[in-house]
C-alpha positions in Angstrom: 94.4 -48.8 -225.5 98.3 -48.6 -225.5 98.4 -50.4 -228.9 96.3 -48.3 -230.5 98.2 -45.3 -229.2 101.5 -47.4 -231.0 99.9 -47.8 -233.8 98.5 -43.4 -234.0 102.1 -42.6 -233.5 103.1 -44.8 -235.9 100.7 -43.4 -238.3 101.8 -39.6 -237.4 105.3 -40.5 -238.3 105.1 -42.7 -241.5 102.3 -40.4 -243.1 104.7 -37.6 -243.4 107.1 -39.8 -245.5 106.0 -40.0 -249.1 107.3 -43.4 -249.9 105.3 -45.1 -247.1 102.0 -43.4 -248.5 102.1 -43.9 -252.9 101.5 -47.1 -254.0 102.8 -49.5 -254.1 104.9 -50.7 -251.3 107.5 -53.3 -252.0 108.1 -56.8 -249.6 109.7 -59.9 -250.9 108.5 -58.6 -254.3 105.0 -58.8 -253.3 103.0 -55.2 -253.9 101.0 -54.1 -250.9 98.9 -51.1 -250.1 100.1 -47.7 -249.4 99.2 -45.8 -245.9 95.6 -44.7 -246.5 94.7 -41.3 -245.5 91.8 -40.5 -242.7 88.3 -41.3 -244.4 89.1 -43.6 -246.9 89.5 -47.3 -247.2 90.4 -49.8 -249.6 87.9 -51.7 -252.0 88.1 -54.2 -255.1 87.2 -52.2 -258.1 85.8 -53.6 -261.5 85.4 -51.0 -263.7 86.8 -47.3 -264.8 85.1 -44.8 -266.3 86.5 -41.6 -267.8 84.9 -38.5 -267.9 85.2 -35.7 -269.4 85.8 -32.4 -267.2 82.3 -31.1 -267.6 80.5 -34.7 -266.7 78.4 -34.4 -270.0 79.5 -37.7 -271.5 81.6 -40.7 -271.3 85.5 -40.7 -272.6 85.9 -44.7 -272.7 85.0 -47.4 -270.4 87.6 -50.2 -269.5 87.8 -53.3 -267.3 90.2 -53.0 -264.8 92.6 -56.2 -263.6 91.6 -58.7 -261.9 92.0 -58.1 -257.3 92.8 -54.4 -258.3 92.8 -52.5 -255.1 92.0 -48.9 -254.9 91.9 -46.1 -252.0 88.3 -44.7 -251.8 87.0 -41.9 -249.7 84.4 -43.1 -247.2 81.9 -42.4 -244.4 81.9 -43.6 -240.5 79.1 -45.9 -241.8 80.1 -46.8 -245.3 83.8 -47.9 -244.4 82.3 -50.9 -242.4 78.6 -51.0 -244.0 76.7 -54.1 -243.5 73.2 -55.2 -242.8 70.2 -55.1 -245.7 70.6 -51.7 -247.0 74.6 -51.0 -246.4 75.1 -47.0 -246.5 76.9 -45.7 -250.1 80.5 -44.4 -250.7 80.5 -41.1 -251.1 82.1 -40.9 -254.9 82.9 -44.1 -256.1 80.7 -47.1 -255.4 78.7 -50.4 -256.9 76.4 -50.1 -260.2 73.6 -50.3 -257.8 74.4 -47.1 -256.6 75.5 -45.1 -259.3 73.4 -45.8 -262.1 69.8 -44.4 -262.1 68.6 -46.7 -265.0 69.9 -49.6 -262.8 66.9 -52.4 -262.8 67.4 -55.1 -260.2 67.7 -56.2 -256.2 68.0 -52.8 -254.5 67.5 -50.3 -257.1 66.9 -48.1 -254.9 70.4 -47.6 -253.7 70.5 -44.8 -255.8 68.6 -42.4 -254.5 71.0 -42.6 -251.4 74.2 -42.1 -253.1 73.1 -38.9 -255.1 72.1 -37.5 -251.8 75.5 -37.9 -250.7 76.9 -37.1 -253.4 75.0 -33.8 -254.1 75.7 -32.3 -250.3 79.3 -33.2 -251.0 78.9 -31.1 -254.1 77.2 -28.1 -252.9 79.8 -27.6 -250.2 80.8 -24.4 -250.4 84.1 -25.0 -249.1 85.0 -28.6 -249.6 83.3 -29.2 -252.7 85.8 -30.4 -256.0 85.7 -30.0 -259.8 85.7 -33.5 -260.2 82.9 -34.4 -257.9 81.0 -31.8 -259.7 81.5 -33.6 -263.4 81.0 -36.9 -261.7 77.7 -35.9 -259.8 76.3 -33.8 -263.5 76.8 -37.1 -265.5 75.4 -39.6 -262.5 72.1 -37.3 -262.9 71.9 -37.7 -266.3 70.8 -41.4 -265.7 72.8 -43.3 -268.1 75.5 -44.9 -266.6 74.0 -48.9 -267.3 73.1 -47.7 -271.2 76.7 -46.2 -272.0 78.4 -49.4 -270.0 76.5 -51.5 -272.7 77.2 -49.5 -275.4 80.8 -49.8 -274.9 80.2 -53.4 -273.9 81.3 -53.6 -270.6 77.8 -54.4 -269.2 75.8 -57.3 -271.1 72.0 -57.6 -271.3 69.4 -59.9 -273.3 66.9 -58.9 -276.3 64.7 -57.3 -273.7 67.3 -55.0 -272.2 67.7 -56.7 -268.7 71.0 -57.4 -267.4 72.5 -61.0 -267.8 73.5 -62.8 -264.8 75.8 -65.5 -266.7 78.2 -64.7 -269.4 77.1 -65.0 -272.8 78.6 -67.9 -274.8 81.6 -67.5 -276.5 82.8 -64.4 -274.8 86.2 -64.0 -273.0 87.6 -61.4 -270.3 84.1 -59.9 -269.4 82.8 -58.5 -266.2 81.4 -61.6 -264.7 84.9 -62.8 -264.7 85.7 -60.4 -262.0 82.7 -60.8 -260.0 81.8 -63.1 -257.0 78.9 -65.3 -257.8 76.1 -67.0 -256.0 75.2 -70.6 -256.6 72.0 -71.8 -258.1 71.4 -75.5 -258.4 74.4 -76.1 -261.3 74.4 -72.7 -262.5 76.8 -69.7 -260.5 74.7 -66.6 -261.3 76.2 -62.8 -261.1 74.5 -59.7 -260.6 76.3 -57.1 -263.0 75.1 -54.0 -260.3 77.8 -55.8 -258.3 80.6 -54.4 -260.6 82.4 -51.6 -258.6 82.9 -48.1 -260.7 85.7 -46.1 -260.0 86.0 -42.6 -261.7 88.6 -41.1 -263.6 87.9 -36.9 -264.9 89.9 -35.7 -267.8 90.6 -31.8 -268.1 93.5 -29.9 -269.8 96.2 -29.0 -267.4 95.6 -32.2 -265.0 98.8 -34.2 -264.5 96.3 -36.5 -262.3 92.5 -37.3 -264.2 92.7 -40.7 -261.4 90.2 -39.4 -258.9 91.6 -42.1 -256.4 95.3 -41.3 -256.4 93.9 -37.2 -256.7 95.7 -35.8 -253.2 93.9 -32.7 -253.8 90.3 -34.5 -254.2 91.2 -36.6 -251.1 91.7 -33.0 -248.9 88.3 -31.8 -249.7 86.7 -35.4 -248.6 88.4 -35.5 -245.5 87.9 -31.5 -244.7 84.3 -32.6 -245.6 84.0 -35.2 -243.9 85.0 -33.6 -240.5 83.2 -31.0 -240.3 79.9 -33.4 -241.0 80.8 -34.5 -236.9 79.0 -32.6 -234.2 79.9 -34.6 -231.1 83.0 -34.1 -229.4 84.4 -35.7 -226.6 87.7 -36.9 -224.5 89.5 -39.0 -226.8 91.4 -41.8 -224.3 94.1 -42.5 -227.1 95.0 -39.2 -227.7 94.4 -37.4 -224.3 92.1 -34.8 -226.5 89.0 -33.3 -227.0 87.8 -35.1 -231.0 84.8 -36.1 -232.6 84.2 -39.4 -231.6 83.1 -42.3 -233.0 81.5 -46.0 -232.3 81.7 -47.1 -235.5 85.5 -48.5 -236.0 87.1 -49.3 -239.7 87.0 -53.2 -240.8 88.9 -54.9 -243.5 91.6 -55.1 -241.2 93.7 -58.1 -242.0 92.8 -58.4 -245.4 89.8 -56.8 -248.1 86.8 -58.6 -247.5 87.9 -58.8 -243.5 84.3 -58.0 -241.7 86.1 -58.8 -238.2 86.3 -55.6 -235.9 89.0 -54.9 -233.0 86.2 -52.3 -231.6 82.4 -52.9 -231.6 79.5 -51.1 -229.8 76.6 -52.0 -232.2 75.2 -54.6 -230.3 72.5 -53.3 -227.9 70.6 -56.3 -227.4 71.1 -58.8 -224.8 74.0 -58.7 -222.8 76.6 -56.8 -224.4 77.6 -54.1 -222.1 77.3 -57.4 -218.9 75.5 -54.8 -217.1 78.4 -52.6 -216.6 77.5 -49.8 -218.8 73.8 -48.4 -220.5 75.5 -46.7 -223.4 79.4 -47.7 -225.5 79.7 -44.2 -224.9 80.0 -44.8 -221.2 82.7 -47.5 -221.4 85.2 -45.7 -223.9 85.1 -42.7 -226.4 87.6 -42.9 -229.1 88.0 -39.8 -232.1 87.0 -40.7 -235.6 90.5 -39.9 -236.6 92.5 -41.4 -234.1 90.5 -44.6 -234.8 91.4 -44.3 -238.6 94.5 -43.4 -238.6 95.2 -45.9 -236.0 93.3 -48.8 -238.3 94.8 -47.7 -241.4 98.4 -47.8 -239.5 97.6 -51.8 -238.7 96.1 -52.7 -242.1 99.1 -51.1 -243.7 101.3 -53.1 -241.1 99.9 -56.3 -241.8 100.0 -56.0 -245.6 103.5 -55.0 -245.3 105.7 -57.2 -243.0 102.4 -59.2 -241.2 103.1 -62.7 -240.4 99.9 -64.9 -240.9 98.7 -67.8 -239.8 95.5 -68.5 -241.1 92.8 -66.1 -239.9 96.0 -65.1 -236.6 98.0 -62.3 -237.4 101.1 -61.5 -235.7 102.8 -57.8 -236.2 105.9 -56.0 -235.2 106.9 -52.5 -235.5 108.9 -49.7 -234.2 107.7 -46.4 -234.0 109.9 -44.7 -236.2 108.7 -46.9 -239.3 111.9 -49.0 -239.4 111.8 -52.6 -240.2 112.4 -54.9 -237.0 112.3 -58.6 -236.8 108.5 -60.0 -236.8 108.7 -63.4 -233.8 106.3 -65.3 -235.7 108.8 -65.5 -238.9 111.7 -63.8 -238.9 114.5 -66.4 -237.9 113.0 -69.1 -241.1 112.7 -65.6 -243.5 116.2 -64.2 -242.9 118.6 -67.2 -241.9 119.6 -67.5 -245.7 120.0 -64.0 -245.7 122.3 -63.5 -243.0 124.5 -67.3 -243.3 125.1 -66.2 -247.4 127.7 -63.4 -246.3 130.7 -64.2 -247.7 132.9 -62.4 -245.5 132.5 -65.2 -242.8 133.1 -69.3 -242.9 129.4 -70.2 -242.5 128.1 -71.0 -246.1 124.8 -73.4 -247.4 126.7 -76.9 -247.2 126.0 -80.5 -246.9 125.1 -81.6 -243.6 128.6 -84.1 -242.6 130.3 -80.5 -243.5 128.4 -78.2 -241.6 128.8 -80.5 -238.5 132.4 -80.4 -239.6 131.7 -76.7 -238.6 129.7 -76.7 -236.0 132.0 -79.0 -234.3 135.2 -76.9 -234.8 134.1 -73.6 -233.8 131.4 -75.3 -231.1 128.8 -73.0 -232.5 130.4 -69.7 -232.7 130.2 -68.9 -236.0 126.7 -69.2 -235.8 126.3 -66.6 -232.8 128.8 -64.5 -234.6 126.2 -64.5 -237.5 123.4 -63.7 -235.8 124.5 -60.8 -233.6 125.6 -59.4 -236.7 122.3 -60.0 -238.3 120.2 -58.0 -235.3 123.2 -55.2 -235.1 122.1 -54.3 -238.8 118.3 -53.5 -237.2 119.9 -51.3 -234.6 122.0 -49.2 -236.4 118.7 -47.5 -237.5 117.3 -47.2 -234.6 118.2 -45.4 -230.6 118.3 -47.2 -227.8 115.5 -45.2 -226.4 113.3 -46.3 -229.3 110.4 -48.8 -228.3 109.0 -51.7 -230.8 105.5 -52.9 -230.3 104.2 -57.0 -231.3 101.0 -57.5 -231.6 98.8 -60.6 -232.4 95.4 -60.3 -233.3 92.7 -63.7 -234.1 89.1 -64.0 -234.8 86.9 -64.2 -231.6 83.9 -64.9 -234.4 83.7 -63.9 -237.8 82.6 -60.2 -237.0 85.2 -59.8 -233.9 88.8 -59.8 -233.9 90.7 -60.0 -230.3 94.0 -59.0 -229.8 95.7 -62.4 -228.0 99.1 -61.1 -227.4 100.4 -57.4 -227.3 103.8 -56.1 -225.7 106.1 -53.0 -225.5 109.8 -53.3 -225.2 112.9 -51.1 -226.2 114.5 -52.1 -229.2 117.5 -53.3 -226.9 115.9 -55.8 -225.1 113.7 -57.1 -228.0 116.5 -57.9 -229.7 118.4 -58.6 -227.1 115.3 -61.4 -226.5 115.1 -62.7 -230.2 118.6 -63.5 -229.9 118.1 -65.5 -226.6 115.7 -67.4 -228.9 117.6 -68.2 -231.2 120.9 -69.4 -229.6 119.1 -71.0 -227.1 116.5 -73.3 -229.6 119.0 -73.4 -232.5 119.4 -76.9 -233.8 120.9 -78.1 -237.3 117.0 -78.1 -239.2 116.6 -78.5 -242.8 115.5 -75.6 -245.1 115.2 -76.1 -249.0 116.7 -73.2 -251.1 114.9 -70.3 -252.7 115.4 -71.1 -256.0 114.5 -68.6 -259.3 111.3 -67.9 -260.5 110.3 -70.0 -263.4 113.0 -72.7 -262.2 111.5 -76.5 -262.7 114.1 -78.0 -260.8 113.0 -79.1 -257.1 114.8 -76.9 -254.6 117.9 -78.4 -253.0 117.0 -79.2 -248.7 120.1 -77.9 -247.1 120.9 -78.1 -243.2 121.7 -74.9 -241.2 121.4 -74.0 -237.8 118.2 -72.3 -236.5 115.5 -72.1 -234.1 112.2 -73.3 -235.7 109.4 -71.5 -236.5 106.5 -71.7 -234.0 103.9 -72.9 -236.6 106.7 -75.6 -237.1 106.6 -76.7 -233.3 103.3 -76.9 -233.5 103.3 -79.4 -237.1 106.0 -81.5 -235.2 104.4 -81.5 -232.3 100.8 -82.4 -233.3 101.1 -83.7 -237.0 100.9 -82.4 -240.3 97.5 -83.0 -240.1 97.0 -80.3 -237.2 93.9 -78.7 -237.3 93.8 -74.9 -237.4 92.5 -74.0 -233.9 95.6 -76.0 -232.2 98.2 -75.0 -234.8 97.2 -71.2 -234.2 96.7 -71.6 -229.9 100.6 -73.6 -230.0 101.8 -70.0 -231.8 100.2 -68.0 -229.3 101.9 -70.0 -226.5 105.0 -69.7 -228.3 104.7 -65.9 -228.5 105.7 -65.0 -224.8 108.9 -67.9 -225.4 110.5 -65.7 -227.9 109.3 -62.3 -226.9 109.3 -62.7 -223.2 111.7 -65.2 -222.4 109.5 -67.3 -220.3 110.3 -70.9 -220.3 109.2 -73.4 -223.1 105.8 -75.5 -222.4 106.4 -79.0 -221.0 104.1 -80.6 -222.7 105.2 -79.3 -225.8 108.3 -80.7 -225.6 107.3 -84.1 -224.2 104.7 -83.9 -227.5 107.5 -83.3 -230.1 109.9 -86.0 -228.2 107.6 -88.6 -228.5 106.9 -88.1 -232.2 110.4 -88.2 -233.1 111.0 -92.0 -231.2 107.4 -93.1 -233.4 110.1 -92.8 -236.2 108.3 -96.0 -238.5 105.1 -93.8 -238.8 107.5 -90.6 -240.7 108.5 -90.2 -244.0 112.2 -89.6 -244.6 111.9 -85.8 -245.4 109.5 -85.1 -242.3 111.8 -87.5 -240.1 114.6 -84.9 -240.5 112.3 -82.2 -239.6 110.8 -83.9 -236.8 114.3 -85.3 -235.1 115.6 -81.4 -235.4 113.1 -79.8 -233.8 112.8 -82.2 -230.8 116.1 -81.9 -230.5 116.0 -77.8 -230.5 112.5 -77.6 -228.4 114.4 -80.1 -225.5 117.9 -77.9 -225.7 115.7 -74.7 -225.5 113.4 -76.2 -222.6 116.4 -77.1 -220.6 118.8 -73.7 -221.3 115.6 -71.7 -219.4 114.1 -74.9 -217.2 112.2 -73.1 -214.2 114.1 -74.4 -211.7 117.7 -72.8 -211.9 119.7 -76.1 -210.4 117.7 -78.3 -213.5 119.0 -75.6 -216.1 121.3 -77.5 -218.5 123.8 -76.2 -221.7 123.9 -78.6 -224.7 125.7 -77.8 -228.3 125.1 -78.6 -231.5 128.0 -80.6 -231.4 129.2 -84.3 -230.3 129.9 -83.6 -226.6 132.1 -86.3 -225.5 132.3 -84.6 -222.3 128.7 -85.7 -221.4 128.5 -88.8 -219.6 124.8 -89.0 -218.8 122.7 -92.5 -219.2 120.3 -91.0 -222.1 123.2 -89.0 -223.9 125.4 -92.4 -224.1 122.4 -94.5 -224.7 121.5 -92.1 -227.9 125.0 -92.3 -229.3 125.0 -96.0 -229.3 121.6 -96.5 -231.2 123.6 -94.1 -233.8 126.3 -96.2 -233.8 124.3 -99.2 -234.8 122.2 -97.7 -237.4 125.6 -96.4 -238.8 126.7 -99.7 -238.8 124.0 -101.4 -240.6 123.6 -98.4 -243.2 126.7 -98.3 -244.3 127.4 -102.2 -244.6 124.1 -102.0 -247.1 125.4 -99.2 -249.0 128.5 -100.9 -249.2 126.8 -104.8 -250.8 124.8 -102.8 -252.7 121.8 -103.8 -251.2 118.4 -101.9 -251.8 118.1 -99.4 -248.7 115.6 -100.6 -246.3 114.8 -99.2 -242.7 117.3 -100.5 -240.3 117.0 -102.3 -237.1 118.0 -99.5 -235.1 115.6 -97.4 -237.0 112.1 -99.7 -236.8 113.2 -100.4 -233.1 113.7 -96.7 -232.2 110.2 -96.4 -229.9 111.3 -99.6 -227.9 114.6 -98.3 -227.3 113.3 -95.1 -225.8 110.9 -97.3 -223.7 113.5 -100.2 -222.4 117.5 -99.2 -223.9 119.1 -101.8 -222.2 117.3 -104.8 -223.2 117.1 -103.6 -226.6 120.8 -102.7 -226.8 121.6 -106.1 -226.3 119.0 -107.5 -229.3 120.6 -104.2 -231.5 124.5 -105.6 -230.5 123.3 -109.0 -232.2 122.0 -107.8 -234.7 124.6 -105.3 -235.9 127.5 -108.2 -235.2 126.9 -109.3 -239.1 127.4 -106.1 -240.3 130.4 -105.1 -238.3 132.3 -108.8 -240.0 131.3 -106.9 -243.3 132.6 -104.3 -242.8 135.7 -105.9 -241.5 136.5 -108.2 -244.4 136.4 -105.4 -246.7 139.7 -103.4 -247.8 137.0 -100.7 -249.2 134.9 -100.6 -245.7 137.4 -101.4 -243.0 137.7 -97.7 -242.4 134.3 -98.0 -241.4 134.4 -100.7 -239.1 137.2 -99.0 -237.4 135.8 -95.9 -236.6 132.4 -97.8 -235.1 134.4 -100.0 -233.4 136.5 -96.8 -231.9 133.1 -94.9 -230.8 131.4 -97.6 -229.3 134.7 -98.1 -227.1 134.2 -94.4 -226.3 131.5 -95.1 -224.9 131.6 -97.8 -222.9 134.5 -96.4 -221.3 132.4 -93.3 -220.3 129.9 -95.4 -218.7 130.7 -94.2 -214.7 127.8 -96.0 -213.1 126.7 -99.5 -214.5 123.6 -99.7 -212.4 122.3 -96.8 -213.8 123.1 -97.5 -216.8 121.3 -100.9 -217.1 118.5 -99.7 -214.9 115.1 -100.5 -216.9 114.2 -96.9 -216.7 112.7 -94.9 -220.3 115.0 -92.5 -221.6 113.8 -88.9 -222.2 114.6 -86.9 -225.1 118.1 -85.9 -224.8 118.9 -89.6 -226.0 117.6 -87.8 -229.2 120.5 -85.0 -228.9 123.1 -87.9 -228.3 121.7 -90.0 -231.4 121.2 -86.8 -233.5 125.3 -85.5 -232.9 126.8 -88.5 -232.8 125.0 -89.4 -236.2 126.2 -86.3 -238.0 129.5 -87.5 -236.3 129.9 -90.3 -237.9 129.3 -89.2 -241.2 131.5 -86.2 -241.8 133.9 -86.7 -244.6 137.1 -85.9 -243.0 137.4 -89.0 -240.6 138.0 -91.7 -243.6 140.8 -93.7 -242.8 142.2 -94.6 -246.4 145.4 -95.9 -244.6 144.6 -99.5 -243.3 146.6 -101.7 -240.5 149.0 -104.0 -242.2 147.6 -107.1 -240.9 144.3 -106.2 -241.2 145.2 -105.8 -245.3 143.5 -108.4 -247.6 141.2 -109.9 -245.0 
């Protein structure tokens, strides 16, 4: 139960802060919901309808926005109702409930809510003018009658409610309503339109009964003392009511998955262990919602998602920190755009340029400077919780991964992460809002994204179950530091030597990734004497058979390429590139049917004053490397090569193509030829 003890403290804090609490809160321009208080929750309201302060009438009656989100107060059973008669709100609920002259499936719903509504009402300590006027017009009976007078309901000649639109009408309620499919027709019950309340009375700043602070007391003072049963609470260490009946709509409205569930009494649910939930763990009403409405407000707020998986970071104090899941793809434009430093967004031959100056520096530089700006908010002391939660079944949610750390080494681990699986990756630019134009893919260095690892490593096509079980294996790699899955990396090395099956776009993807997965896999290998270094740059220091072997199938692609470009032939895949699987399988025998092959192209090059440059500098590498060759029978063994061929190919690639090795000086007596 630690996390749910993070996520109470949490609460404690971030409640006493007003901006954390009024609507709404603000993340990459996207409007998310405020911390709820104890005994509410969050529904999807259709409809508002102004009172006036005495309840005898209606003011006006309007259709609210489309998704609109409001905070209503609820009960232990009505804030996860279910089943065939689901228990009422206590103020603000469905037509169903709140209109006596409602005719339709479940009518009867009624009768419930103005029994609630009428104890909250004759409180004689919790009760609220507002709840008074709402509960004196709610028994008038009326409610359907004055919604079609002011045309926000719609019914036939005989005075039953429609359940399609009628023709030729725009922006009605059964816009906003969910709709059940019959045969070709979708048909809508109006008494599913949700009624929020709004009271009007001289001197109110605040007629909104669900933004009303002072309404929202009185439910929740209410609402406590309704609870008899006290017990030990094991979060808090204290004697609360208790509950068994835990808050859904956790990830998202509409969520019916719950972390904690005792209603199941039938079969083997308890495995034997216990007769009653009571007996396994007790757990206070409020602790439970506060601690709920702490990870729904989390997850709306800086949640990373992957499908129905939801991963969450937080520190205790409320201050942002770094989320595994997606903070290095979310932030690495933010903190390579500073233009104190010599990092910018470039071409890819330039940033190499970089890369291969500085051997990577810059890039650390960057990053510590990125995670310093978390910390200066925060003490060393401080702790930050991750948590990642999944659907066990559609009405149980698991949590899958969940650790403590101080804010030191959590960073300090995230930054191990990223230096260590940082490879030169593609990213496309944010562009503006309303902007036609395609965005620009630029190259910077960065560790990949776990769903990324998993799309290279298994396909686009990955199905959900495997995409969202490679993240969760992924989450102890950046949070614990553990070593990178073998089979991962064997998974996304053999998809980048399949290079005919990949479009160009994903090929660049693909090929960076492998390359970082391998260079990660190897800086933390398990056994300590294996444990290798690699850079982002050309290491002409590294005389190893697959390095070499990888630097001479980028020779001869650059070769071939570049004499195409230069005849103005139409590009086509090269020969190094359609024979880049059988060079991984057997690189000496197909070096020697590449070195044919590439022997045109070299002459053309040759007998070019435009392209002789070129020629020379190929010519000049592959001397390189045949005079770092230190064991021939190695080297022409038949063995495969594993992936850090792709690290040799990848660098000495990018090599080859930065801007500032053109020659434009040419030997006299090669002048002409």
């Amino acid at each position: 139960m630690s996390w749910m003890q993070k996520l109470y403290e949490i609460y404690e804090v971030c409640v006493q802060q007003p901006h954390f609490i009024d609507p709404p809160q603000t993340d990459d321009k996207k409007e998310v919901q405020g911390l709820m208080p104890v005994s509410h929750t969050s529904q999807q309201a259709h409809i508002v309808v102004t009172l006036d302060d005495k309840g005898e009438k209606i003011i006006r009656a309007e259709l609210l926005p489309p998704k609109t989100q409001v905070v209503i107060p609820a009960t232990e059973d009505s804030a996860g109702r279910a089943g065939k008669i689901p228990p009422p709100h206590p103020l603000m609920d469905k037509i169903r409930y709140c209109a006596k002259d409602y005719v339709g499936p479940q009518e009867n719903f009624y009768k419930l809510y103005e029994k609630q509504l009428k104890a909250w009402c004759t409180s004689q300590t919790n009760s609220h003018p507002k709840v008074q006027a709402i509960y004196n017009y709610i028994s008038k009976g009326t409610l359907v009658h004055d919604l079609l007078e002011k045309g926000i309901l719609h019914a036939d000649s005989c005075g039953d409610l429609l359940t399609e639109a009628p023709e030729g009408s725009k922006d009605t309620v059964f816009k906003l309503l969910t709709g059940k499919k019959i045969g070709n027709a979708t048909m809508r019950d109006q008494g599913d339109a949700f009624v929020i309340w709004s009271v009007e009375s001289s001197g109110d700043l605040e007629p909104r009964t669900w933004r009303d602070k002072s309404l929202q007391e009185a439910w929740i003072s209410y609402d406590a003392n309704q609870m008899q049963q006290k017990s030990l609470c094991m979060v808090s260490g204290s004697s609360y009511p208790i509950t068994t009946k835990h808050p859904r709509n956790i990830r998202r409205p509409g969520d019916g998955a719950k972390l904690i569930s005792s209603n199941d009494e039938i079969g083997f649910t308890f495995r034997g262990r216990f007769l009653k939930p009571e007996e396994a763990c007790t757990v206070g009403y409020e602790v439970s919602n506060k601690a709920h409405n702490a990870l729904r407000w989390l997850i709306g707020r800086q949640g990373y998602r992957n499908g129905d998986q939801v991963v969450v970071a937080w520190a205790t104090k409320g201050i942002d920190v770094p989320n595994p899941g997606n903070w290095q793809l979310s932030d690495a434009l933010d903190f390579f755009s500073e233009e104190e430093e010599d990092v910018e967004i470039m071409e890819i031959s330039e940033l190499v340029e970089t890369i291969h100056r500085d051997a990577g520096q810059a890039f650390s530089r960057r990053l510590a400077k990125a995670l310093n700006g978390y910390k200066k908010n925060l003490e060393e002391t401080d702790s930050v919780a991750v948590l990642a939660l999944d659907s066990a079944s559609p009405g149980r949610l698991s949590v899958i991964f969940y650790r403590e750390q101080i804010v030191q080494d959590y960073l300090a681990k995230l930054q191990q992460w990223q230096e260590e699986m940082s490879w030169i990756l593609p990213m496309k630019e944010r562009d503006d809002k309303g902007s036609k134009a395609k965005p620009r893919t630029t190259f910077l260095p960065y560790a990949p994204l776990p769903e990324t690892v998993a799309r290279v490593a298994y396909g686009r096509r990955i199905d959900d179950k495997l995409r969202k079980a490679t993240v969760e294996r992924l989450l102890p790699c950046i949070v614990d530091g553990t070593p990178i899955p073998r089979d991962l990396v064997e998974s996304c090395v053999r998809r980048a030597c399949n290079r005919v099956g990949l479009e160009k776009w994903e090929w660049d993807e693909v090929l960076g990734v492998a390359c970082a997965i391998y260079k990660g896999f190897y800086a933390r290998h398990y056994d300590n004497q294996k444990r290798r270094t690699y850079t982002m740059g050309l290491d002409k220091e590294r005389r190893t058979r697959d390095y070499l072997y990888g630097r001479l199938l980028a020779v001869a692609e650059y070769v071939e390429r570049s004499a195409l470009k230069e005849s103005g032939e139409k590009p086509r895949p090269t020969n190094a590139e359609r024979l880049m699987q059988r060079f991984a399988d057997h690189p000496c025998s197909t070096w020697r049917d590449l070195e044919k092959q590439i022997a045109p192209y070299m002459q053309r090059l040759q007998t070019r004053e435009s392209s002789y440059w070129m020629y020379d500098k190929a010519k000049r590498v592959l001397q390189e490397i045949c005079d770092s060759v230190t064991d021939i029978d190695d080297f022409t063994s038949p063995e495969k090569l594993d992936g850090e061929f792709l690290l040799g190919y990848h660098c000495q690639y990018s090599d080859l193509f930065k801007k500032n090795l053109k020659n434009q000086s040419l030997p006299t007596d090669q002048k002409g030829e």
